[in-house]
N, C-alpha and C positions, 0 to 999 in steps of 0.2 A: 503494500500500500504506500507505503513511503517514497518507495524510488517511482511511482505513478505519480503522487504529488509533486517529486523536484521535479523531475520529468515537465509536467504541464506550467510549472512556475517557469521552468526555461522557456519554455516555448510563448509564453503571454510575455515575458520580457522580452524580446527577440535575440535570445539565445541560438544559435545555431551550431551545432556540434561540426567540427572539420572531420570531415571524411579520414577515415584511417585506409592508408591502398595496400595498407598488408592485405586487409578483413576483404576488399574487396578484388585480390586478384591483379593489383595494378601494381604494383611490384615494379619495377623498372629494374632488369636483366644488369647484374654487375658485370664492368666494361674486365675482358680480359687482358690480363699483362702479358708484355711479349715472352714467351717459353726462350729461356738460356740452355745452354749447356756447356760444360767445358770438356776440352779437347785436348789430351794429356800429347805434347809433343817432345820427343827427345831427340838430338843431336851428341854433343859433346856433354852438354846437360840437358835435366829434362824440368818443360815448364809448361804450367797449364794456361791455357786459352779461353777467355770465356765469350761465348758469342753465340747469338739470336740465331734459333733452329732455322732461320728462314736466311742466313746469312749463304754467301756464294765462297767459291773457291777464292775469289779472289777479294774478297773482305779476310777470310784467314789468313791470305799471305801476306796483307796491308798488316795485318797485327801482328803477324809474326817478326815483321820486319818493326814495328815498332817495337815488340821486346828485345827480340835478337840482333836486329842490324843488318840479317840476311837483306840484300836487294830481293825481292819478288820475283824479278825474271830468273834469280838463279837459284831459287828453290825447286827441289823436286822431292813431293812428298807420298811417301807410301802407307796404306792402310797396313799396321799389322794382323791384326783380326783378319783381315780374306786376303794377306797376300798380295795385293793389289796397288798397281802404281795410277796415283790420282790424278795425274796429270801427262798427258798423252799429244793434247795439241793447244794452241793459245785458245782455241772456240771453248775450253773446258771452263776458260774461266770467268763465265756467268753461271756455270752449272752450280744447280745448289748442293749443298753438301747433303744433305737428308738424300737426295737425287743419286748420291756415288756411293751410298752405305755408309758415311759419318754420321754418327750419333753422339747422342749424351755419352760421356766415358771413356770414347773410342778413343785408342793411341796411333799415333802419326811416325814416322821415322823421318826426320828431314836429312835429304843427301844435296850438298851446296857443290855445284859446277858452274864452274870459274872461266870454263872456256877451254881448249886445246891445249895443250903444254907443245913448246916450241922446242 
């Protein structure tokens, strides 16, 4: 009986309750963050990589070269999980890494060619 009277008392005052959009289904969908992952690379030492699953070949080698100093053109990197040499022709590198079997966790072996020896 009680909550009938506040009830009607709100209502002759012009109380108007704000819509709750839980109660009502109107929820607005929480914005997703970009997915990381890091990519354990070893050379001489070994160092991890962190970067957006949606990243390319050649966003790796741009960070690689910011940690290590490697120039980019003179990296060549291998999957060691499948064996696999990741870069084959310059077109590779837009390819995305999710695209070549690079995943969260996955290890790299970087081999640095310098050019011909004279």
């Amino acid at each position: 009986m009680a909550i009938r009277r506040l009830r009607r008392h709100a209502r002759n005052n012009g109380f108007r309750p704000v819509p709750n959009p839980r109660i009502r289904g109107q929820v607005p969908a929480p914005k997703e963050l970009p997915r990381t992952m890091q990519i354990l690379v070893t050379t001489s030492k070994t160092f991890t990589v962190e970067l957006l699953e949606s990243s390319t070949m050649r966003d790796l080698k741009e960070k690689i070269e910011d940690v290590e100093g490697t120039p980019a053109e003179h990296q060549f990197l291998v999957c060691l999980s499948r064996n696999k040499l990741l870069q084959a022709a310059d077109g590779d590198q837009l390819t995305k890494l999710a695209d070549m079997g690079v995943h969260n966790g996955s290890t790299l072996q970087m081999v640095v060619y310098t050019g011909p020896r004279e």
